[in-house]
N, C-alpha and C positions, 0 to 999 in steps of 0.2 A: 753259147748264149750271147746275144749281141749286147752291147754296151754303149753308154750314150757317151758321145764323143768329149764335150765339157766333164765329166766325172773322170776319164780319163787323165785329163789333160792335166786337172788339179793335181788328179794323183800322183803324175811324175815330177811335175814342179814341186809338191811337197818331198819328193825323194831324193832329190838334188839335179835333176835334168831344168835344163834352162831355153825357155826358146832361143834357137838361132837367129842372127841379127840377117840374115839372108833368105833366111822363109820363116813364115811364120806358122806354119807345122811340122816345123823341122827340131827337134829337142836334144841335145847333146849333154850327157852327164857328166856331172863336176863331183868329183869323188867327194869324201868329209876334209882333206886336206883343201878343197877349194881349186883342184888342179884340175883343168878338162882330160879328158876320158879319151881316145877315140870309136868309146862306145855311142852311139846314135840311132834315130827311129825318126819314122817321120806318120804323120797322118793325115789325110786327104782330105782339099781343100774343100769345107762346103758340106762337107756331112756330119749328121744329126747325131747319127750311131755307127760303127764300128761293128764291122761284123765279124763272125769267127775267123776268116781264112785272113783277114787283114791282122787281127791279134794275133794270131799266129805268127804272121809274118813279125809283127811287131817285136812278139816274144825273143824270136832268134835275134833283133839285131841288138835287143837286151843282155842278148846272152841268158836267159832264162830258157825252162821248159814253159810251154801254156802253162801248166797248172801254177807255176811258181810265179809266172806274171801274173794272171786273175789275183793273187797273193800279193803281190805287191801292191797293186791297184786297189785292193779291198783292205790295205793296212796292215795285217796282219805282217807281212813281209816287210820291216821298216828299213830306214837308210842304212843303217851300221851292218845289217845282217847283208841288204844287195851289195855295199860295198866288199864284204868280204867275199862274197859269192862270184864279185865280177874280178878281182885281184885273185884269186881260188882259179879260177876259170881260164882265166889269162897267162898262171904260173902254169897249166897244165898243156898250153899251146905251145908254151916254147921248147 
């Protein structure tokens, strides 16, 4: 289900992603410590809504599954839990 591009955007800034000072749909997450991430996403310049295949993409460079990003975006998913989930995720990469 497509998703309107501003309700996104709130919704990552409320979870600690920051616009990048080099594009301005570019978002890069800053953990609860206030440290940047080298987690990031970006969204396309000019559009209204976001469609599935771009959330998707979105999702992965979260480090989430879809389902878990819709969750994040819809609140339910809040900072403290993505933060542990991308340090969770990231201890299993290496």
């Amino acid at each position: 289900m497509p998703r309107k591009a501003r309700d996104v955007e709130k919704a990552l800034q409320s979870k600690g992603f920051r616009l990048s000072k080099k594009s301005h749909r570019h978002f890069i997450y800053y953990n609860l410590d206030g440290k940047k991430t080298q987690v990031h996403t970006e969204m396309s310049h000019g559009e209204r809504e976001i469609h599935d295949s771009l959330l998707g993409e979105m999702a992965k460079q979260c480090r989430l599954r879809r389902e878990e990003f819709d969750r994040l975006i819809d609140c339910p998913l809040d900072q403290i839990a993505y933060d542990a989930l991308v340090k969770e995720r990231a201890s299993a990469v290496r």
